[in-house]
C-alpha positions as CSV (number, residue, x, y, z in Angstrom):
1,X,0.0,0.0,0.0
2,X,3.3,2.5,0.9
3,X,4.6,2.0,-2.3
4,X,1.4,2.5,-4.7
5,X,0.6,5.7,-2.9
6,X,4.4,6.8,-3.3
7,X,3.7,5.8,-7.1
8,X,0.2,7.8,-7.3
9,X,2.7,10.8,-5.3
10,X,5.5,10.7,-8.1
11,X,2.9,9.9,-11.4
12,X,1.0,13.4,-9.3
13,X,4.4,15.4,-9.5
14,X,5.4,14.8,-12.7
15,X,1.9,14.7,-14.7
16,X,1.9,18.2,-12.6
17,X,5.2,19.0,-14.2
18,X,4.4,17.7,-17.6
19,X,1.6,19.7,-17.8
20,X,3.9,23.2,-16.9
21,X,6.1,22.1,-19.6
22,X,3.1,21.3,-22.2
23,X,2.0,24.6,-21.8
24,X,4.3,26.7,-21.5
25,X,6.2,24.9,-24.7
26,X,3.1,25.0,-26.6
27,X,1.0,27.1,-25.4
28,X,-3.1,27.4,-24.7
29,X,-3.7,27.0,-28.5
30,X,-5.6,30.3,-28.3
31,X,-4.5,33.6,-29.1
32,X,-6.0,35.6,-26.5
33,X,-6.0,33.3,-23.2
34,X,-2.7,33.6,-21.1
35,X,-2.4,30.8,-18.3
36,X,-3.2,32.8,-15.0
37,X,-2.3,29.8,-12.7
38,X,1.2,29.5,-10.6
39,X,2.2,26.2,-9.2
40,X,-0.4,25.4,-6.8
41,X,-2.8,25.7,-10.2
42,X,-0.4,23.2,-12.1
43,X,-0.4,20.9,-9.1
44,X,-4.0,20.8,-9.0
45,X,-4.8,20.6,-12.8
46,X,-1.8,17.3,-12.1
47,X,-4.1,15.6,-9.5
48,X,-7.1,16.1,-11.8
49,X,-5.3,14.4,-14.3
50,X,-4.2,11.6,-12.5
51,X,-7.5,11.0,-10.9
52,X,-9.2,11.1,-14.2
53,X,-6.5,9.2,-15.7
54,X,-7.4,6.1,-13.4
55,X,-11.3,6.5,-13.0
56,X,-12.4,8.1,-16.2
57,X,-9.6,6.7,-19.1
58,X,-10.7,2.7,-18.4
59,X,-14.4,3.5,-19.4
60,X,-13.4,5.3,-22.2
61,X,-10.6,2.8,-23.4
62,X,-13.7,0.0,-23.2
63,X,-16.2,2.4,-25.0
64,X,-13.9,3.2,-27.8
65,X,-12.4,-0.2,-28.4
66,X,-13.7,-0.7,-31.9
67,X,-12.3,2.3,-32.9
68,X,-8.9,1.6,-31.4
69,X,-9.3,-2.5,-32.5
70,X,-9.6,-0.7,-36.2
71,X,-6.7,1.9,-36.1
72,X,-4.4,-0.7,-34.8
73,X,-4.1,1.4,-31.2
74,X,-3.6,4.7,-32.2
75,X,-6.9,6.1,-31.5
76,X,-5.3,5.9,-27.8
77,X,-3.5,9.4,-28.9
78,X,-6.9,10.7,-29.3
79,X,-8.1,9.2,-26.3
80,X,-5.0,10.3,-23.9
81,X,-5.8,14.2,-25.5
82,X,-9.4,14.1,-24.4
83,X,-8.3,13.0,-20.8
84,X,-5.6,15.9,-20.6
85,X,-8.6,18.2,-22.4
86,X,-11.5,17.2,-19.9
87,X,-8.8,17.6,-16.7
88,X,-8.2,20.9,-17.8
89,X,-11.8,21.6,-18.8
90,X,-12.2,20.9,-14.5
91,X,-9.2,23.2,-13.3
92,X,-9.4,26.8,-13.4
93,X,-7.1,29.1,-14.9
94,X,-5.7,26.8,-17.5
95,X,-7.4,25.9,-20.8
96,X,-6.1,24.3,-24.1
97,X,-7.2,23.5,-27.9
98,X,-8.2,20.2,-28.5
99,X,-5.2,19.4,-30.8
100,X,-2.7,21.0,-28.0
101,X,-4.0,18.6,-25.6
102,X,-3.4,15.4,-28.0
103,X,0.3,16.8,-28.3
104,X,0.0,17.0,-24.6
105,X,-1.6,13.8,-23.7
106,X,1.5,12.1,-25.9
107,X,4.0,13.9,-23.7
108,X,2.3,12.9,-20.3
109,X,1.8,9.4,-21.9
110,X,6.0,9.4,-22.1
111,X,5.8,10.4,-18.7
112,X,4.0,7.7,-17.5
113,X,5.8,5.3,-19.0
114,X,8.5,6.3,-17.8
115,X,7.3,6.2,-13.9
116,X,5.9,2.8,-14.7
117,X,9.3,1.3,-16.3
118,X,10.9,2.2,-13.6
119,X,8.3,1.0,-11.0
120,X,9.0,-2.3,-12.5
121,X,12.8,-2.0,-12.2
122,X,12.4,-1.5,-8.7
């Protein structure tokens, strides 16, 4: 139990810092909306994330599995961008385009992968 919280703690921290990175290398998307959030805003739009990452993405996974079945998995992209777009849809202050949050949701993806290969390491 110690060590999946301490994995929910680290995949929190760096979806949180994924996110900053996201946005402030690619932007909002729009041309008039400016990210009015500071850290405590990118920490909380990081727990949304990774609460609607493990509640919200297994539904949608199952619901669009003929979709991903027929574009041999990469209908997942789409489906990882709608999780970062609906998490930021939640948390005020930060918004995105659509197609900024499917660049996102790849880069968060990486992240992820990266906290679970070396959760199996360990």
């Amino acid at each position: 139990m110690k060590k999946q919280f301490a994995t929910f703690i680290a995949r929190w921290l760096l979806n949180s810092l994924g996110l900053w990175g996201a946005v402030r290398l690619l932007g909002t998307g729009y041309d008039d909306v400016m990210v009015s959030v500071g850290a405590v805003g990118f920490l909380t739009a990081g727990l949304v994330f990774s609460v609607v990452n493990s509640i919200l993405k297994p539904l949608v996974v199952v619901l669009s599995l003929p979709a991903i079945l027929l574009s041999l998995g990469l209908f997942m992209i789409i489906v990882n961008g709608l999780m970062v777009y609906i998490s930021l849809h939640l948390v005020p202050g930060i918004s995105m385009t659509f197609f900024n949050s499917i660049l996102t949701g790849m880069l968060l993806s990486l992240v992820n992968y990266i906290v679970s290969a070396t959760k199996a390491q360990s």
